[in-house]
DRENTORDREN-480914 format. One record per residue: residue number from 1; x, y, z of N, C-alpha, C in turn. Coordinates in nm, 4 decimals. Layout:
BEGIN
i,n.X,n.Y,n.Z,ca.X,ca.Y,ca.Z,c.X,c.Y,c.Z
NUM,X,Y,Z,X,Y,Z,X,Y,Z
...
***
This chain:
BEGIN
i,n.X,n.Y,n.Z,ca.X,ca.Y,ca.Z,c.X,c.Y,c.Z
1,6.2619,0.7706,6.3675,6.3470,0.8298,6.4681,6.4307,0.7179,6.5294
2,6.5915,0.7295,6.5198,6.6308,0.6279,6.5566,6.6606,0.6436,6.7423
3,6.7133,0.5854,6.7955,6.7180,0.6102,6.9181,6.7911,0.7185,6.9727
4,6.9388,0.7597,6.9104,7.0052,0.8930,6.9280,6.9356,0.9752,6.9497
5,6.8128,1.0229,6.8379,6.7180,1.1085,6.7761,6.6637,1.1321,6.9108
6,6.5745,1.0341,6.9681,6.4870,0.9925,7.0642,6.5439,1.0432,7.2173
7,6.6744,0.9902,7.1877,6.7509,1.0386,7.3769,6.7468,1.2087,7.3509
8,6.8267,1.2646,7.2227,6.8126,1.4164,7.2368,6.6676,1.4926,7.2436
9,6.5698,1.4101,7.1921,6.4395,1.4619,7.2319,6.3930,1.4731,7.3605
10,6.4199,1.3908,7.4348,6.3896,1.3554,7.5468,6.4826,1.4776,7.6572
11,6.5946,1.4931,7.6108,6.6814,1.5389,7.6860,6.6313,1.6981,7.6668
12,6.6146,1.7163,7.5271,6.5625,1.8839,7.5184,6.4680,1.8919,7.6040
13,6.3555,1.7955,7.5985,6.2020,1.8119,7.7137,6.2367,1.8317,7.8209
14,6.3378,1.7742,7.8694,6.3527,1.7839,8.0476,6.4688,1.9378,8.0994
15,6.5234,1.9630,8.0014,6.5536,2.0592,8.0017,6.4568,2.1797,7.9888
16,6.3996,2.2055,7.8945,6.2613,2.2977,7.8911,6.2237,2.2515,7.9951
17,6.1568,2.1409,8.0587,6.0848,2.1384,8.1630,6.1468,2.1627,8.2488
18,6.2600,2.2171,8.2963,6.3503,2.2094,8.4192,6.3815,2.4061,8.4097
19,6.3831,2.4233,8.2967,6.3644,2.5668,8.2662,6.2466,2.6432,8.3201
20,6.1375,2.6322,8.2504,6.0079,2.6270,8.3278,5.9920,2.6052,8.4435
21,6.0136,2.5264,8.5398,6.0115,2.5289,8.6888,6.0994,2.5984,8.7455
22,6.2703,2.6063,8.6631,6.2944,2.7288,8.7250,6.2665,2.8729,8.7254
23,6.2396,2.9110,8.6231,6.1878,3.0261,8.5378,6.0263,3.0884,8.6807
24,5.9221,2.9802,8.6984,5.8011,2.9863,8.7442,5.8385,3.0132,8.9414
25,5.9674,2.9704,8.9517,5.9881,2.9388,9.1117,6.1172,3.0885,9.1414
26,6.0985,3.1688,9.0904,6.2566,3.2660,9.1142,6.1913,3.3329,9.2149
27,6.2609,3.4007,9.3182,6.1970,3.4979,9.3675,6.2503,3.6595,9.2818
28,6.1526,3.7701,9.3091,6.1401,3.8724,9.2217,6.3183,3.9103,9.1944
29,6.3552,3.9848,9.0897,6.4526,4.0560,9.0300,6.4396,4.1937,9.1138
30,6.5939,4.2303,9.1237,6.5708,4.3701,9.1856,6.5216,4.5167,9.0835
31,6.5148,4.4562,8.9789,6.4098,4.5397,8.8459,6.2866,4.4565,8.8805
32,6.2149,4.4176,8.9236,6.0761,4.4332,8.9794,6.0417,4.4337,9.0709
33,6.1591,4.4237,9.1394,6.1091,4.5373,9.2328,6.0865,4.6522,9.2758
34,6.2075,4.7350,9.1728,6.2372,4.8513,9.1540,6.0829,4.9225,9.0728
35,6.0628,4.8171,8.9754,5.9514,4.8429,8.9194,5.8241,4.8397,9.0083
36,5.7866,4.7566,9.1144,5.6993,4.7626,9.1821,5.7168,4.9002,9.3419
37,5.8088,4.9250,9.3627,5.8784,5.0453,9.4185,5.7924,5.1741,9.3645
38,5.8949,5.2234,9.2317,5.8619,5.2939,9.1427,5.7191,5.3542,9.1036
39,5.6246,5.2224,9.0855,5.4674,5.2223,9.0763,5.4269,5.3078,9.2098
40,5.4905,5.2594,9.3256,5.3980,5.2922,9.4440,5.4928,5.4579,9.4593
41,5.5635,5.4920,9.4107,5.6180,5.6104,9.4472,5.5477,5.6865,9.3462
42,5.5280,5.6824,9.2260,5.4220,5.7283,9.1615,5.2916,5.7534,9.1885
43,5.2296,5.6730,9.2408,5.1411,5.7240,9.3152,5.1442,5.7753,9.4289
44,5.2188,5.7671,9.4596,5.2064,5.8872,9.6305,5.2642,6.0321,9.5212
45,5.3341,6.0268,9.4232,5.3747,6.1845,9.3604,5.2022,6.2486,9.3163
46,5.2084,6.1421,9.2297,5.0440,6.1890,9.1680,4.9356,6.1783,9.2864
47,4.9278,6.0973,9.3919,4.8018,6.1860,9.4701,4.8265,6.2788,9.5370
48,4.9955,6.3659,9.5477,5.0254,6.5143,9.6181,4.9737,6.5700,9.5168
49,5.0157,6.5517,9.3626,4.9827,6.6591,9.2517,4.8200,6.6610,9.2144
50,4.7596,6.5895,9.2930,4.5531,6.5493,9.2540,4.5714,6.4636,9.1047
51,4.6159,6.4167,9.0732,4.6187,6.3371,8.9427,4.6537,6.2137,8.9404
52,4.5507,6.1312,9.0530,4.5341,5.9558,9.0910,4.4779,5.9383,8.9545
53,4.4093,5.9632,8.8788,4.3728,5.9364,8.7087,4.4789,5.8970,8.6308
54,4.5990,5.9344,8.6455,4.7130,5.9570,8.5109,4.7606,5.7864,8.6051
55,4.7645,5.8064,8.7149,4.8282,5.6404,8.7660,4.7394,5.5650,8.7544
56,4.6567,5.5533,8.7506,4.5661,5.4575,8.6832,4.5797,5.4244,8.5423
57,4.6126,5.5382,8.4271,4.5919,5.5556,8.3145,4.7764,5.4204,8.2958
58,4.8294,5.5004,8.3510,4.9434,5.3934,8.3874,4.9719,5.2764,8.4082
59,4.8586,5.2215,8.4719,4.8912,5.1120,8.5423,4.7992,5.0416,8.4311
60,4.6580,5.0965,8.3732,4.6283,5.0181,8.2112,4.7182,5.0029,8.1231
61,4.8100,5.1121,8.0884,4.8683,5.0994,8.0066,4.9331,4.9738,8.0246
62,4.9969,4.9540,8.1443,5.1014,4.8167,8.1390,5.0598,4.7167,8.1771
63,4.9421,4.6946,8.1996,4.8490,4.6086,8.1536,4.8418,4.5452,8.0364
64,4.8146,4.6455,7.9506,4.7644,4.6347,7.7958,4.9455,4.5958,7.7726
65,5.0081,4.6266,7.7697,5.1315,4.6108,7.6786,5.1352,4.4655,7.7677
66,5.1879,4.4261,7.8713,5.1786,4.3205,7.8931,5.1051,4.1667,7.8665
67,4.9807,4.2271,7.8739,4.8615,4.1245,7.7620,4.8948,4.1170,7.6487
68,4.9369,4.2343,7.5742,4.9594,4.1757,7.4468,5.1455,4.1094,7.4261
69,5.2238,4.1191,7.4939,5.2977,4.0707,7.4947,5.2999,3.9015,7.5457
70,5.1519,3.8664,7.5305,5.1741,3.7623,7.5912,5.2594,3.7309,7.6887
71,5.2350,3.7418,7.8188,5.2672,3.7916,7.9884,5.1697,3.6159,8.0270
72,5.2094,3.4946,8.0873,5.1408,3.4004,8.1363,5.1341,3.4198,8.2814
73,5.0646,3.3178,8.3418,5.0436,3.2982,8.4636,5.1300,3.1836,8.4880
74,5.1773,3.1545,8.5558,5.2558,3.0346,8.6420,5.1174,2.9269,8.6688
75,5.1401,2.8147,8.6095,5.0375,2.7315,8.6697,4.9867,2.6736,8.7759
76,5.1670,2.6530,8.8587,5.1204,2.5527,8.9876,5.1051,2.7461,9.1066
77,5.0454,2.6915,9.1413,4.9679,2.8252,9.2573,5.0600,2.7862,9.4358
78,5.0699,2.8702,9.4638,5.1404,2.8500,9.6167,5.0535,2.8372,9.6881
79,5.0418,2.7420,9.8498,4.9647,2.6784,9.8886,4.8897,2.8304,9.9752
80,4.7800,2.8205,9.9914,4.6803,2.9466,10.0755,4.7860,3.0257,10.1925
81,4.9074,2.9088,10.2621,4.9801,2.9938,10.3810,5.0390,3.0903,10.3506
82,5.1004,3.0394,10.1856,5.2286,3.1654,10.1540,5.1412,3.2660,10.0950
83,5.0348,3.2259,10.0229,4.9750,3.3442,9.9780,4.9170,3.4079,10.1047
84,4.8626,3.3844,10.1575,4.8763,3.4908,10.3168,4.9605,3.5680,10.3528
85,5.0615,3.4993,10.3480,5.1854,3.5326,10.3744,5.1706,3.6831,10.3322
86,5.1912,3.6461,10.2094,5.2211,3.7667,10.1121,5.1325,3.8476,10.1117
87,5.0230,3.8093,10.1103,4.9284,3.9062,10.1303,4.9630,4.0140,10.2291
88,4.9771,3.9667,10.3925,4.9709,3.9597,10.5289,5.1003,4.0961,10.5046
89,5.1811,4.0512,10.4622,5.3259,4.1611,10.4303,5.2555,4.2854,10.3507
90,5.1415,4.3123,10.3288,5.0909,4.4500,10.2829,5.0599,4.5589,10.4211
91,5.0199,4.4851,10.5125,4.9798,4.5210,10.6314,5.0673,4.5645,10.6989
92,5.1961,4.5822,10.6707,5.3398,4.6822,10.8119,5.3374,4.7476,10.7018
93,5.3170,4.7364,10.4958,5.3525,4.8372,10.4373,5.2361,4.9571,10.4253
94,5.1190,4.9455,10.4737,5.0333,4.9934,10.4882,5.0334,5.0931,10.6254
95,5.0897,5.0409,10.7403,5.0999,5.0797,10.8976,5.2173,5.2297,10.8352
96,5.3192,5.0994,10.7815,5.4533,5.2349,10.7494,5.4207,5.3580,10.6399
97,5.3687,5.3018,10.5532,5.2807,5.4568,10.4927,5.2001,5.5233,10.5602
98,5.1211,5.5233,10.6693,5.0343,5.5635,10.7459,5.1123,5.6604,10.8251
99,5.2391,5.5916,10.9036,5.3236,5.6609,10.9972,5.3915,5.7522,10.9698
100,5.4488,5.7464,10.8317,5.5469,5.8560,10.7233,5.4457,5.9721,10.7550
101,5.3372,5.9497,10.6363,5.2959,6.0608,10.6087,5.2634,6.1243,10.7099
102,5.2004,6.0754,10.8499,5.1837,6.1456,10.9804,5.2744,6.1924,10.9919
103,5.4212,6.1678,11.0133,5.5425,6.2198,11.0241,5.5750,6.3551,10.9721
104,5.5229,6.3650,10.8300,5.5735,6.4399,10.7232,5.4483,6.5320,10.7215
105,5.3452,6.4855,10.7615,5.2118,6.6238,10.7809,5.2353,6.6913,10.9313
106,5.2915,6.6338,11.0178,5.3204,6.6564,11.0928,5.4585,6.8111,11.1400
107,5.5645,6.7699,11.0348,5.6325,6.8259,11.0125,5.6149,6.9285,10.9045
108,5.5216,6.9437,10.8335,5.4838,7.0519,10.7255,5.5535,7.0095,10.6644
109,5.6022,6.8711,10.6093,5.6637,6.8405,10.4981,5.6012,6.8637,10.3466
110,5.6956,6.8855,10.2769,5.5595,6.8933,10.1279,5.5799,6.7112,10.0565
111,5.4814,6.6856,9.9748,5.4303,6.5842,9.9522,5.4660,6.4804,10.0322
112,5.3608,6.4388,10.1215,5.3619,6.3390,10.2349,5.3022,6.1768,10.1683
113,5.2254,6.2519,10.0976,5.1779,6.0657,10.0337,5.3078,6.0232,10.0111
114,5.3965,6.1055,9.8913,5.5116,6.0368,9.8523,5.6243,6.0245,9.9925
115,5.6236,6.0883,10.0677,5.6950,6.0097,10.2020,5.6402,5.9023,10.2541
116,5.5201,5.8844,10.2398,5.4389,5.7698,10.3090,5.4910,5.6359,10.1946
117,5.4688,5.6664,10.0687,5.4684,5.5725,9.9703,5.6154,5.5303,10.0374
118,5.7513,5.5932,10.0485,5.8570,5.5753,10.0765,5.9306,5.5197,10.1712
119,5.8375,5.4977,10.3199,5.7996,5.3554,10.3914,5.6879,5.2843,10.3712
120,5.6193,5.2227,10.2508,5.5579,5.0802,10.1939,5.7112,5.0500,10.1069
121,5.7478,5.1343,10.0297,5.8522,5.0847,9.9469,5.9757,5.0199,10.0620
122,5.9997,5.0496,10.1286,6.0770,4.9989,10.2261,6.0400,4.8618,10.3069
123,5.9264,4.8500,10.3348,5.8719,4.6967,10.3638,5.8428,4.6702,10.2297
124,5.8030,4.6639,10.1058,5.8599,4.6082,10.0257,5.9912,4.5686,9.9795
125,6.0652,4.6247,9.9690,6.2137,4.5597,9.9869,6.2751,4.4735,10.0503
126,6.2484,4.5208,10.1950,6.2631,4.3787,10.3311,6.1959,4.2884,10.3461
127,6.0305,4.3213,10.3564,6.0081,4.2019,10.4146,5.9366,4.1455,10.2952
128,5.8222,4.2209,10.2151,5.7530,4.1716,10.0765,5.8581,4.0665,10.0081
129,5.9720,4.1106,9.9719,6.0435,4.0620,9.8951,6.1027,3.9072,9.9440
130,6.1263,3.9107,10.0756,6.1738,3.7949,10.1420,6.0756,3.6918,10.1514
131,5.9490,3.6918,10.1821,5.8383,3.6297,10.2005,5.8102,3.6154,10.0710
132,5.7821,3.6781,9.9101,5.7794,3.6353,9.8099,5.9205,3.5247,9.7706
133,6.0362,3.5257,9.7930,6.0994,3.4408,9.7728,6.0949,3.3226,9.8398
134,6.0266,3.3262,9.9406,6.0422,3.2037,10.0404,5.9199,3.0999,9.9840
135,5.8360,3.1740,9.9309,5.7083,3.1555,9.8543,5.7518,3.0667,9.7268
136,5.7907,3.1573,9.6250,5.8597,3.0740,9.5218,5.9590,2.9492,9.5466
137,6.0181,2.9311,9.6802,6.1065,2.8417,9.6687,6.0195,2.7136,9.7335
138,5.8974,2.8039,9.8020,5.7960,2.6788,9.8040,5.7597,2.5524,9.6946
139,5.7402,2.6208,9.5464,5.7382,2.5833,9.4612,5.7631,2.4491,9.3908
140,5.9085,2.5053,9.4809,6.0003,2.3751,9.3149,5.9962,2.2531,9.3900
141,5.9754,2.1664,9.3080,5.9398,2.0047,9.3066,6.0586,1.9376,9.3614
***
């Protein structure tokens, strides 16, 4: 390998490696979020219709396709605050599903889970999403 050889080797590595850290540090796409949305509106449809089984059956499924698609984990881990963080941001989406569906049983609305699901999806959007990005930008080196 003469030295040319050697600098473009070098140069591909730090590129892949610069790929990879960006790739591992993004905060979510508005298709996964949509996708993580979606999930939780599904289940508030299926526990109005009694069929919490079929969302489960669901949520293996994309499991399984994901595993076998070889799906990795990010190696470097965010420090315990942000994962709190994030965690911690389940808790107004939990309060706001709670309050909907009171709202919507309240009102003789028909399917209230899925109104309830429809403020968590809403603190997911605002605040989940902001606190996961702030998270990832923890990240980068």
């Amino acid at each position: 390998m003469d030295a040319r050889e050697a600098q473009q080797a070098l140069s591909l590595a730090a590129q892949r490696r610069q790929q990879t850290i960006t790739a591992g540090t993004t905060p979510w796409s508005r298709s996964q979020v949509w996708s993580l949305c979606s999930c939780a509106l599904a289940l508030g449809v299926l526990t109005d219709a009694g069929m919490i089984w079929l969302w489960v059956v669901l949520m293996l499924t994309g499991v399984g396709v994901a595993w076998q698609r070889g799906v990795a984990l990010r190696p470097t881990r965010a420090s315990v605050r942000w994962q709190a963080a994030l965690i911690a941001t389940f808790v107004p989406a939990l309060a706001l599903n709670v309050l909907f569906q009171a709202v919507a049983r309240g009102l003789h609305w028909p399917l209230p889970n899925t109104i309830g699901m429809l403020g968590a999806c809403l603190v997911i959007i605002t605040l989940t999403r902001a606190v996961q990005a702030r998270m990832a930008a923890s990240l980068r080196p």
